[in-house]
N, C-alpha and C positions, 0 to 999 in steps of 0.2 A: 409878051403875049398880047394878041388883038380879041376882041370883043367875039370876032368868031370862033378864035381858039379855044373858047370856054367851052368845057363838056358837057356835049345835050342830055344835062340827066334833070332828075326831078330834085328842085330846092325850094327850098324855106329861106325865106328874107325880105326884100328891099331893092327898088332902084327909083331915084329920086332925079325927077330929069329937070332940065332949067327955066322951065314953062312952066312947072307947078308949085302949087303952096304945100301939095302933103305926097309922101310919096307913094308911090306904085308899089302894091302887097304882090311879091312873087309866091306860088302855093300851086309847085309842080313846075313843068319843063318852059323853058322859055327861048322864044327863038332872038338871038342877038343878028343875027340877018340881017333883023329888018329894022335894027336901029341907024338913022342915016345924021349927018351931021348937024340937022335942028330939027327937032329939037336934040340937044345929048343929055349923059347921063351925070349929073356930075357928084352924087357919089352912090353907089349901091353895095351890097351886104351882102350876102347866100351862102348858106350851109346845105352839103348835099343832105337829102332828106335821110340817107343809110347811114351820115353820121363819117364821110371819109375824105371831104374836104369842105374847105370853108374858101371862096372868091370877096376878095376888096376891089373895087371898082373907084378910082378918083379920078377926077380931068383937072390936070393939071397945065396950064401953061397952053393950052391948047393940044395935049393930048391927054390919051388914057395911059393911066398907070392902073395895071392889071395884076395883082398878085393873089396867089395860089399857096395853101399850105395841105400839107398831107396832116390831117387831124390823125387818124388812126396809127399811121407810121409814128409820129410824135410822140404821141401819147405810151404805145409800146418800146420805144424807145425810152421811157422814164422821164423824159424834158419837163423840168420843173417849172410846172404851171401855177398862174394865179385868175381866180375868177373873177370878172366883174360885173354889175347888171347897173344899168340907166336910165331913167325915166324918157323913155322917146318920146322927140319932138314930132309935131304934127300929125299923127299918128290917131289922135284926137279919140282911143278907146281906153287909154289906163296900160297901155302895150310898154314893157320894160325892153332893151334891147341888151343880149349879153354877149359877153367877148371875153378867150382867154389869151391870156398875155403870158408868153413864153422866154423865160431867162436860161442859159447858158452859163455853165463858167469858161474865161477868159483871164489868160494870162492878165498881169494890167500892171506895164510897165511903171508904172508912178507910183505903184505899190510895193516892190522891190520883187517885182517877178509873182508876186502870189497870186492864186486864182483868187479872181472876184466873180459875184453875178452880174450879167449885163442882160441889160432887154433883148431880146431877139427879133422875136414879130408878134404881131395881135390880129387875133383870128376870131370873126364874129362867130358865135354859139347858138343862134337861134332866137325866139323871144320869149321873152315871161308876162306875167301880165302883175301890176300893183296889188300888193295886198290890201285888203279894205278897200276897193270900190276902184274907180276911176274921177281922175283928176283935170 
């Protein structure tokens, strides 16, 4: 997937480009068009704001790695999920960042054939904000 390939809907997140100390609050639609090779993005977040997918955006190596999960298919499909929230950096309001981390079971050969859970993928969830105040 390239930075254009991302769906022009409205999201909730993050893109944090390599020019800056704090990142860029996304909050509604955003055009990746007009992002050009410097400044880049090197890492960004966004959850559609309907709650039906969640975009990770990292530059890696000198490209983008772009991944995409269907929130809503997932989640009706049962995929045992775990929650987590983190104090975000730079952010500089008391702003938590959350993400849920998706396991699967998987055969697992070293275990004599039996399913075990394995990580899947992790998919940003929006943000929360610190309880008691800002830090």
């Amino acid at each position: 997937m390239r930075l254009i390939d991302i769906p022009q809907i409205e999201y909730w997140g993050y893109l944090w480009f390599d020019d800056s100390d704090q990142p860029v609050v996304v909050d509604g639609p955003y055009d990746f068009t007009r992002i050009t090779d410097q400044p880049f993005i090197i890492e960004g977040n966004l959850k559609a704001k309907d709650g039906s997918i969640s975009i990770s955006i990292r530059f890696l190596d000198g490209l983008y790695v772009i991944t995409e999960v269907d929130l809503q298919k997932a989640l009706s499909e049962g995929v045992m999920t775990i929650s987590h929230e983190y104090i975000a950096h730079g952010f500089g309001d008391g702003r938590t960042i959350k993400f849920i981390e998706a396991w699967i079971d998987e055969q697992d050969p070293y275990c004599c054939g039996m399913e075990t859970l394995r990580p899947a993928w992790l998919a940003f969830d929006g943000f929360g904000q610190l309880q008691g105040g800002t830090t």
